[in-house]
FITI-401505 format. One record per residue: x, y, z of N, C-alpha, C in turn. Coordinates in steps of 0.001 Angstrom, whole numbers, plus 500000, padded with zeros to 6 digits. Atoms other than C-alpha are relative to their C-alpha. Example, Ala and Ser with C-alpha at 12.3 -4.5 7.8 and 13.67 -1.06 7.14 Angstrom:
FITI-401505
500890498810500000512300495500507800500900501200500000;499180498810499940513670498940507140499230501090500730;
//
This chain:
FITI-401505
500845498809500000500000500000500000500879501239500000;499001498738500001501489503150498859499123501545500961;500506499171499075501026505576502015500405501641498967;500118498873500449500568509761500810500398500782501049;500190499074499257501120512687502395498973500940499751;501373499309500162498186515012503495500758501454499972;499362498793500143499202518266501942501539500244500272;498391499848499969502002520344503002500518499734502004;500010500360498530501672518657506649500932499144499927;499278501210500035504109515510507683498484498655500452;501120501143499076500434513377508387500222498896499011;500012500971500910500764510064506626498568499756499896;501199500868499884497548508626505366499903499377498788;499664500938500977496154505992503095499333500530498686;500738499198501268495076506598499430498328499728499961;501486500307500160491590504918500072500007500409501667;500428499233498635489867506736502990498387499287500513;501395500652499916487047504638504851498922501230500754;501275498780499774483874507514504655499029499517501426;500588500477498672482339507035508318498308500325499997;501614499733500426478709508402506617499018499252500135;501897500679500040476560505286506147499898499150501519;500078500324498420477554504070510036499107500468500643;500435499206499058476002506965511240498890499611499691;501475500356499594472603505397510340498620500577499445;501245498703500860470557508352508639499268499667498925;500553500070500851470269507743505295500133498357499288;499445501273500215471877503792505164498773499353500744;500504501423499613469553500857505448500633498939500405;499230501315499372470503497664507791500911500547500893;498914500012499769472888499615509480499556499455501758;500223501035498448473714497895513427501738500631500398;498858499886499259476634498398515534500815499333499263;499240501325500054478002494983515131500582500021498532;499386500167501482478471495393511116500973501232499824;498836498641500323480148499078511492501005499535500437;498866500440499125482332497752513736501147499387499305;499717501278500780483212494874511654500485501123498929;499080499175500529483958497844509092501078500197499941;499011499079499548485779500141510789501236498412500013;498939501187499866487993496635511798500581499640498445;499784500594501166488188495342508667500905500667499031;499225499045500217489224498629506830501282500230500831;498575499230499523491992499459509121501210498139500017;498901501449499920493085495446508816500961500150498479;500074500596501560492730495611504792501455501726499649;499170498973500414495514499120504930499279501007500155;500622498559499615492898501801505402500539500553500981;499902499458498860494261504186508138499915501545499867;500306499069500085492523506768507281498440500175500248;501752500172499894488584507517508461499302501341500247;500549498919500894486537510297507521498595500372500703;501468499453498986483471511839510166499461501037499767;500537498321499862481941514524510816498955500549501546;501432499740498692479742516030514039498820499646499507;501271500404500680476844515671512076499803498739499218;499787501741499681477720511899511307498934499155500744;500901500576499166474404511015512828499529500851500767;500966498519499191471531513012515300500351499389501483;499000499987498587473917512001518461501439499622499988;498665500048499784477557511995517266500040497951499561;499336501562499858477247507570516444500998500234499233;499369500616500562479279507805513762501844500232500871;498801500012499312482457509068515907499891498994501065;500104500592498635481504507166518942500303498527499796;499807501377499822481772503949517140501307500136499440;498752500038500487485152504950515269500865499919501724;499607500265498724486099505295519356500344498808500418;500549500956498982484474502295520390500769498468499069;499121500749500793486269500112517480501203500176499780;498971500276500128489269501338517184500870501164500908;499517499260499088489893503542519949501180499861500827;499146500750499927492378500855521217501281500365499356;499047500370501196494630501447518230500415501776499641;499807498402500414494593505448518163500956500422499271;498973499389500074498109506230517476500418498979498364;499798500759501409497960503563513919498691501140499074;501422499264500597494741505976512709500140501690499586;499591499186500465494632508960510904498195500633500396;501615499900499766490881510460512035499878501272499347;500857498208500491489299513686509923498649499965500308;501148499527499846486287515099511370499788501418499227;500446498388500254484363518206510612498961500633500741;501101499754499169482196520541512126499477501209499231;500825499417500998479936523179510988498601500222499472;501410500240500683476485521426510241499705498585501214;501058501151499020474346519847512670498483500262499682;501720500339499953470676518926513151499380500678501093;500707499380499090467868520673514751499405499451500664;500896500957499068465271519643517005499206499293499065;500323500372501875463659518732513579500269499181499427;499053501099501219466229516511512460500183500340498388;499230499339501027467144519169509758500999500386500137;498510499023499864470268520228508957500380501342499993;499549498428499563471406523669509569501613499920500290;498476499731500418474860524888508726500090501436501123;499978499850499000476375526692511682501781500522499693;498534499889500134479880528538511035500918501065501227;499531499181498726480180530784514379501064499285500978;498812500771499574483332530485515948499183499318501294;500513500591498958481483529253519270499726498904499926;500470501391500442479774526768517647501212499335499499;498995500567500393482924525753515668500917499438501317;499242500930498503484805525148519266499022499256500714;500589501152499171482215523501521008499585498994499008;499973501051500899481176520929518199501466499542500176;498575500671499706485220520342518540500069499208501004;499693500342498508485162520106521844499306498488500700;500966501356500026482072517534521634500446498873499209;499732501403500985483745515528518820501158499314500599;498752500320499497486918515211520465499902498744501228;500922500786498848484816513521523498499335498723499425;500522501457500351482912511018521804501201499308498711;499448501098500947485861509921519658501459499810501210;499015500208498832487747509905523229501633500360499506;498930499502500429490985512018521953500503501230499965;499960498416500032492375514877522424500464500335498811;499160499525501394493753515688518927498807499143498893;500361501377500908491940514395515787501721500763498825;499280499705500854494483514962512558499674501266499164;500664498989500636492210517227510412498912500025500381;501053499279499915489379519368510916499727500686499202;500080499061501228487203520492508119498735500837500342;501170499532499776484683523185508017499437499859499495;500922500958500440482291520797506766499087500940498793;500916499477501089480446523687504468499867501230500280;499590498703499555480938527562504571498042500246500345;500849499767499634478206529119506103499285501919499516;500048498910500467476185532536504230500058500770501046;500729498887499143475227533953507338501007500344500624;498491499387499009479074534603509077501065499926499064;498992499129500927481811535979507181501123498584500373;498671501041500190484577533136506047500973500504501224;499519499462499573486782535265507768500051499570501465;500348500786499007485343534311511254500655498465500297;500274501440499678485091530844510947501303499481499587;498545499637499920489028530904509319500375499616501178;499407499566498936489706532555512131500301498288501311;500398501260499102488384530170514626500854498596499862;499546500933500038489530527120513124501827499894500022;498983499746499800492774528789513092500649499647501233;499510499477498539493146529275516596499822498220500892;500184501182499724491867525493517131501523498969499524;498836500639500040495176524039515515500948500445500626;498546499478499080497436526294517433499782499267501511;499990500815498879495974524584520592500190498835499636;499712501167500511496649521567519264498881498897500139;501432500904500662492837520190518941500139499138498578;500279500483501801493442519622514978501762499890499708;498627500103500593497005518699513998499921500980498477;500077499211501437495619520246510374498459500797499583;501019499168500389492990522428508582499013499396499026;500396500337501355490615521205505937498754500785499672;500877499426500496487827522562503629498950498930499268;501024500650500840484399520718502263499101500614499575;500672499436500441482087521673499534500190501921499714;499390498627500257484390524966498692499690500319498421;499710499546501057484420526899495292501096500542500082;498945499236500106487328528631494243500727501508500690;500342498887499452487010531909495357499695500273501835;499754500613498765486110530484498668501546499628500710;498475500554500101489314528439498622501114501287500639;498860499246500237491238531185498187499727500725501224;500545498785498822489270533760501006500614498874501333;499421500473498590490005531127503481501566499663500756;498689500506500071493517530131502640500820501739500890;499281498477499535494257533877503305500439500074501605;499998499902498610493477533888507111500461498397500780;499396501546499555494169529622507709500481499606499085;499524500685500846496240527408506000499339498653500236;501319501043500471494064524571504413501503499053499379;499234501548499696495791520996504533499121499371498530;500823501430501180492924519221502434498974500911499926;501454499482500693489919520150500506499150498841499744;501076500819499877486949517874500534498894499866499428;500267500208500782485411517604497133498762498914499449;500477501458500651483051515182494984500907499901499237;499231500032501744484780513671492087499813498448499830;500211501092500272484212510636490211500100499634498402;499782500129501405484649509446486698498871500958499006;501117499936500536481165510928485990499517501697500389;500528498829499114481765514117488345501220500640500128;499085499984499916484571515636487427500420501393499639;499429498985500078484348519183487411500877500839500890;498893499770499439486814520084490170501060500483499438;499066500103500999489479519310487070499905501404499526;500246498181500539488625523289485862500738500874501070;499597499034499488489352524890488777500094499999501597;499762500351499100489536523903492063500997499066500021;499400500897500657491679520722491276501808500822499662;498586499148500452494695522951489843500349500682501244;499873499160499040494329525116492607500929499335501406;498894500717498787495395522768495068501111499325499875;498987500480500065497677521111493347501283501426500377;499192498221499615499538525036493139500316500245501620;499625499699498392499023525277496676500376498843501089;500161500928499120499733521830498094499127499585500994;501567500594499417496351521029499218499198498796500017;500600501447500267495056517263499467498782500037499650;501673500599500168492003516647497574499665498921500651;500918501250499503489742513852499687499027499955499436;501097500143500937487601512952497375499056499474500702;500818501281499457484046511521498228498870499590498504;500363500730501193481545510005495856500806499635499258;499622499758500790484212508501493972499437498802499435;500536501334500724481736505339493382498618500462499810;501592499090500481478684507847492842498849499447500053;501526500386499321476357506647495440499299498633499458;500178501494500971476964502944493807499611499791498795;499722499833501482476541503552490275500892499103499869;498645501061500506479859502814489372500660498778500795;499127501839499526480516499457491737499119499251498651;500522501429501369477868497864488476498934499399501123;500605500760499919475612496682490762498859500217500831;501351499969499989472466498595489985500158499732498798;499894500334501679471343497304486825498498500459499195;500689498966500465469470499093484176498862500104500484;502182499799499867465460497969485150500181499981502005;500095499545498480466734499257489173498433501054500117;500607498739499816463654501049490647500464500193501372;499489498914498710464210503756493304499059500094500939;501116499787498865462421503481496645499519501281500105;500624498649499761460297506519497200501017500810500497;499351499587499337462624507558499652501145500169499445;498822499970500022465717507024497791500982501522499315;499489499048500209467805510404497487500316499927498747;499472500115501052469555509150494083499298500561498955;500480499568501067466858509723491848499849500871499705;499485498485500644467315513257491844500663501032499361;499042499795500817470399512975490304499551499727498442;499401500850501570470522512989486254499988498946499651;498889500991500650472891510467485967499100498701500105;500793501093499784470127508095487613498935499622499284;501271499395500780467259509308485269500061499587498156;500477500199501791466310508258481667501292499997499014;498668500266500404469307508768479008501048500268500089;498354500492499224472076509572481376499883498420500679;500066501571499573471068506267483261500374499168499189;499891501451501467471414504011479807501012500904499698;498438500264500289474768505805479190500767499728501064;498843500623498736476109505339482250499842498478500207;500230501515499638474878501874482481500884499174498385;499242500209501800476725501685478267501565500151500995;498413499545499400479989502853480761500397498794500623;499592501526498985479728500072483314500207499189498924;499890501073500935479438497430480649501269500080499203;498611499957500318482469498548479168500799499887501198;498898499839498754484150499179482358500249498223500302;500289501347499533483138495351483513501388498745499525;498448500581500251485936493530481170501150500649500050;498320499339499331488916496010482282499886499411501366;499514500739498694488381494840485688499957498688499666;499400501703500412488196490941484653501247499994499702;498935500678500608491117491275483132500859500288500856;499710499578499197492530493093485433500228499436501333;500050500408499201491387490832487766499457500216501866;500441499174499494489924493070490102498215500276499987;501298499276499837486088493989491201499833501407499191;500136498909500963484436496853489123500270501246501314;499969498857498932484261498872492656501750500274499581;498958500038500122488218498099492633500959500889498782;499402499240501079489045499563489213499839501342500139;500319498453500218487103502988489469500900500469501371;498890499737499167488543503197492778501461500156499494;498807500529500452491887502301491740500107501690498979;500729498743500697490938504928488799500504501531500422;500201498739499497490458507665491067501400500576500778;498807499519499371493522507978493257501206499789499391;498949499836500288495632507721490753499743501235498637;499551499412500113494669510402489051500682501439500373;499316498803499295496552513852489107500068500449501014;500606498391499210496340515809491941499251499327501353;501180500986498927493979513369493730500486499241501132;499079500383498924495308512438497135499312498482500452;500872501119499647492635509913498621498796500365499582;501345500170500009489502508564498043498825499563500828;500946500227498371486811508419500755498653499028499180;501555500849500109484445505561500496499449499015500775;501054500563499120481620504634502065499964498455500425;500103501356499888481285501310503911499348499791501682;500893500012498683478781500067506661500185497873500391;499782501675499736479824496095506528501281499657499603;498726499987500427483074494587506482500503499389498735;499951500328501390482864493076503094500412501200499016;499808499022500540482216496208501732501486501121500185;498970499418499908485175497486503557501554499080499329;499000500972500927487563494738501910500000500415498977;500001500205501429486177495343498631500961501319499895;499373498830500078487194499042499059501296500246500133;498552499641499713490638498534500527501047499917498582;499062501227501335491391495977497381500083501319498501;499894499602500856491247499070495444501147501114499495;498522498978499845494868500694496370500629498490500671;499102500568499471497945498851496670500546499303497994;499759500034500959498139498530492874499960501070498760;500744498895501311497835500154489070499593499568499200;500298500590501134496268499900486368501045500193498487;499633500138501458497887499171483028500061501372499429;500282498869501107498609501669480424499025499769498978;500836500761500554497032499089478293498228500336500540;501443499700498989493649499400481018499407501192499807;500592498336500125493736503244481294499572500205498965;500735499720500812493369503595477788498882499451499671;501369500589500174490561501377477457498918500663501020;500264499591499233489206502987480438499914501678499456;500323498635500677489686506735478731499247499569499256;500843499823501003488147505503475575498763499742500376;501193500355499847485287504338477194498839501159500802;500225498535499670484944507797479115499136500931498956;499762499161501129485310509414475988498966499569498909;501104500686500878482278507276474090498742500587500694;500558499981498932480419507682477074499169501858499732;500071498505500619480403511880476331500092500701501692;500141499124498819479764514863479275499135499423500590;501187500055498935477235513748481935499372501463500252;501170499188499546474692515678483224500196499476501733;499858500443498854475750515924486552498943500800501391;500402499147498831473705518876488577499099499199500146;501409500512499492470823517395490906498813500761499793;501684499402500248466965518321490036499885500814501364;500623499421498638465561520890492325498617499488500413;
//
């Protein structure tokens, strides 16, 4: 497993990042203690040592509490990024929250249920309109000099953003989508960090299971299910993206490799792209994910893998309002 560095920090971490999201229970079906657990374990057996939270990780902190409660033991092998920023109301809506107050006590609370005084990075999970970047900067500034956050990070930034915050904190990692299918970052954010030594952490880079192959074209979408709001899930982006998998399907055979494995694989190697954060609530799923760093693909592969991009055309990536 080829270990990275996070930015222009000395933090080691791994190129596949296990996303601590569908633990927390919210929007994941089946989820249980006993199978996160089995995760979190599994991932940090399979080379993951890297894991990916947030305060809002669930409507009482589970998803840190079980990264604690599994591998809390093992602290000093673990690389932990939280964020704070966006919590839930009495409602169980989300509400984005960038006041330095709030930014230290959400710390102060995450730090507690993941029993640690330090995590590695801290991101400000999503700028907030109503308090001036500047602020919330500030704040998170003043949180690594006490030595709460070994580093800084940013999620769901634009450019312009990027840049306003970099001014007053120095930003470690940026915290992105990107995916074969989602890949506008590459314009202008993307460059940016490479310029400034900034770790992209990618998330969706298996686009909400799309690209593992195994929804197949006549999938219907539970009432409930968030996806179908996307495009890509919808009428004739769905039947080209489902024309993508099917190509994709014999590069990993040959390859030898799961289809999750390739796009993974895929993703952190290209440019710029530090790790890839993905989701896993069972330890299967966390195997499959690990198996997708510690190798490369072919030159032979990639190009079959571009051309099939490149048949494929632009997606339609924004979500329906």
């Amino acid at each position: 497993m080829s270990e990275r560095v996070l930015g222009h920090t000395d933090i080691v971490i791994s190129p596949v990042t296990m996303g601590c999201w569908p633990i927390a229970g919210i929007t994941s079906l089946g989820v249980n203690d006993a199978d996160s657990i089995a995760a979190l374990e599994a991932s940090l057996a399979g080379g993951v040592t890297t894991f990916d939270t947030a305060y809002a990780y669930g409507y009482d902190g589970e998803s840190e509490k079980l990264i604690a409660k599994a591998l809390g033991h093992r602290r000093d092998e673990i690389v932990i990024c939280t964020k704070g920023g966006i919590h839930y109301d009495a409602d169980r809506k989300m509400q984005k929250d960038g006041r330095p107050a709030t930014l230290r006590r959400q710390c102060e609370e995450s730090l507690a249920r993941l029993n640690t005084d330090r995590v590695e990075l801290l991101y400000l999970h999503a700028p907030d309109p109503n308090v001036p970047l500047a602020e919330s900067a500030g704040e998170l500034k003043r949180l690594m000099e006490e030595g709460k956050t070994r580093a800084i990070g940013v999620s769901n930034f634009d450019l312009a953003q990027l840049s306003a915050f970099s001014n007053i904190c120095p930003i470690s990692a940026f915290q992105p989508a990107y995916n074969m299918l989602m890949r506008e970052i590459e314009n202008d954010t993307l460059p940016w960090c490479m310029k400034n030594h900034v770790a992209p952490m990618v998330y969706w880079p298996l686009m909400k299971g799309l690209l593992t192959g195994g929804l197949p074209r006549d999938f219907k979408f539970e009432a409930k299910d968030g996806r179908a709001k996307y495009p890509m899930f919808q009428g004739q982006e769905w039947q080209r993206n489902q024309d993508l998998i099917d190509a994709l399907k014999p590069i990993a055979l040959r390859a030898g490799k799961t289809l999750s494995q390739l796009v993974i694989n895929w993703t952190i190697h290209q440019p710029g792209i530090t790790s890839a954060i993905c989701g896993s609530k069972r330890a299967e799923q966390a195997n499959d994910n690990a198996g997708g760093m510690g190798w490369s693909i072919t030159d032979e592969d990639m190009a079959a893998i571009d051309a099939a991009l490149k048949a494929r055309g632009t997606p339609v990536t924004k979500a329906a309002i």
